[in-house]
N, C-alpha and C positions, 0 to 999 in steps of 0.2 A: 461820792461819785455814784454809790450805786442809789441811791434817793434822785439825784439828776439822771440818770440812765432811765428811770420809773417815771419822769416828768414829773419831780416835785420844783416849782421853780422857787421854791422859796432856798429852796438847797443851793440853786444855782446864782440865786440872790445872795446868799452864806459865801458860794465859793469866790463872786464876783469880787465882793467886797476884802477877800482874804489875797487876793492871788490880782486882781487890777493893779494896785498902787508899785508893786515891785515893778510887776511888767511894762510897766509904765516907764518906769523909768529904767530899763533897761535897754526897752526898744527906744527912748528918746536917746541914750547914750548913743543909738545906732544911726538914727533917723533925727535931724533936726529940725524937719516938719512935723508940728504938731497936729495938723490936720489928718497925715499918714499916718502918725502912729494912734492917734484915736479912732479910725478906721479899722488902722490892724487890731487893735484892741474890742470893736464892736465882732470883728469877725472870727473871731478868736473866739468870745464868750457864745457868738454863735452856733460856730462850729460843735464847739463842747456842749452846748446842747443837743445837737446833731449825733454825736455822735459818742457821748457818755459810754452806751455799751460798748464799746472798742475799747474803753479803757481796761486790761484786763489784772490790776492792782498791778504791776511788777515797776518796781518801782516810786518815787514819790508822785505825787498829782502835779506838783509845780511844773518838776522836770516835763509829764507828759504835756502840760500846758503852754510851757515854752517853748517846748517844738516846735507846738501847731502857730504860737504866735510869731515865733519868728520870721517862720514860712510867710504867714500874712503878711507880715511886715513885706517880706519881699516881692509877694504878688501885688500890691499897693506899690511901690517903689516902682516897679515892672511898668505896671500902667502910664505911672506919668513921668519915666525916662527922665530922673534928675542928672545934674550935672554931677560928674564924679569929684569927690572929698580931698580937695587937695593937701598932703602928706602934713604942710603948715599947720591948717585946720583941727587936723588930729593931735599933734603937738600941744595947741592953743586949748585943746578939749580937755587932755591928760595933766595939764598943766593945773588950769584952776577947779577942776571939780574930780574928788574922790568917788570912782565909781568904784560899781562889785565888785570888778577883777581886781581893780586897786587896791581894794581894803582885803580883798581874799589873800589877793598875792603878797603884798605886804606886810601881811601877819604873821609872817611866821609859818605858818598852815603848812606851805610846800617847800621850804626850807630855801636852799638858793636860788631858786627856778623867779622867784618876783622879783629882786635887784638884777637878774639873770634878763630876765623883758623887759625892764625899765630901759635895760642898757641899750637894745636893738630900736634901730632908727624906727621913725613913727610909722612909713609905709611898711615895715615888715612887721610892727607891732599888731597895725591892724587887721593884714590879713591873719596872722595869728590866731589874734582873737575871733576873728568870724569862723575860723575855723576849729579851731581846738575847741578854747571856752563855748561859744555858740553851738558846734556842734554841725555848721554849716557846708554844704561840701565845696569843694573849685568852684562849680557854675556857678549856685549860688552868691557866695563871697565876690564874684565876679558881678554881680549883677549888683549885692547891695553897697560894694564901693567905687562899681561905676567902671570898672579897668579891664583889661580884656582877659580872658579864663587862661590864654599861658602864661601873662605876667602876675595873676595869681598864683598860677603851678612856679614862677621861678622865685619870687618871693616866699613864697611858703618853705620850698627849697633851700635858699638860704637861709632863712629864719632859723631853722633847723638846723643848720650846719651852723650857725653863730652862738645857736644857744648848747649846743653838742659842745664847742669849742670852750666857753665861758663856765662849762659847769664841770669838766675835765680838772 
């Protein structure tokens, strides 16, 4: 980072190709336009050109690089007002393709907490996830599944009280 912060772009060529392919597929787990999230992915390695010195080491590079891409992702989403992710859909996504959380929570790693989410209905899995794992706040979450910012605060709500309840 700090070789990118100096304008070396061959570093930021280094980072693209180390830290693109995850992100990738992590905002397509979010985003099933490919056109959006290669966007948010141009604007993302952008940005961290832009803005390299704000990175101040605390932390891993990923983590700092997923924030900013996630956001992208949402600023893109914003723009062209998709339709929101019906509860089915998320279902149909968790079903056939192992994503990070899947293989994270699944492992073992966090002990109850992944057959714990598996359990919770698919709209209260994904606000969830946009918010715990993502890191994403109510408005946000609101914006990238499409549903208005109280029925994310009441799902989130209960997600919480379901998963409080199953891990008791």
């Amino acid at each position: 980072m700090a070789r990118v912060a100096r304008g070396d772009r061959s570093a930021l060529e280094q980072l693209y190709y180390r830290h693109a392919p995850w992100l990738t597929g992590r905002l397509q787990a979010r985003c099933n336009d490919p056109d959006l999230v290669d966007l948010a992915i141009q604007d993302t390695f952008l940005a961290v050109w832009k803005t390299a010195k704000k990175y101040r080491g605390e932390g891993a590079v990923g983590a700092w690089i997923w924030g900013i891409a996630i956001r992208r992702l949402i600023d893109q989403i914003r723009k062209r007002r998709p339709e929101p992710i019906a509860p089915d859909v998320i279902a149909a996504m968790n079903t056939n393709t192992v994503s990070f959380e899947d293989d994270l929570l699944g492992s073992g790693a966090h002990g109850e907490i992944g057959p714990a989410l598996h359990a919770l209905d698919p709209d209260l899995q994904a606000v969830l996830i946009a918010t715990a794992l993502d890191g994403l706040t109510t408005k946000e979450a609101s914006k990238l599944l499409g549903i208005p910012h109280g029925t994310v605060k009441t799902r989130l709500m209960r997600a919480r009280a379901r998963l409080q309840e199953t891990l008791q």
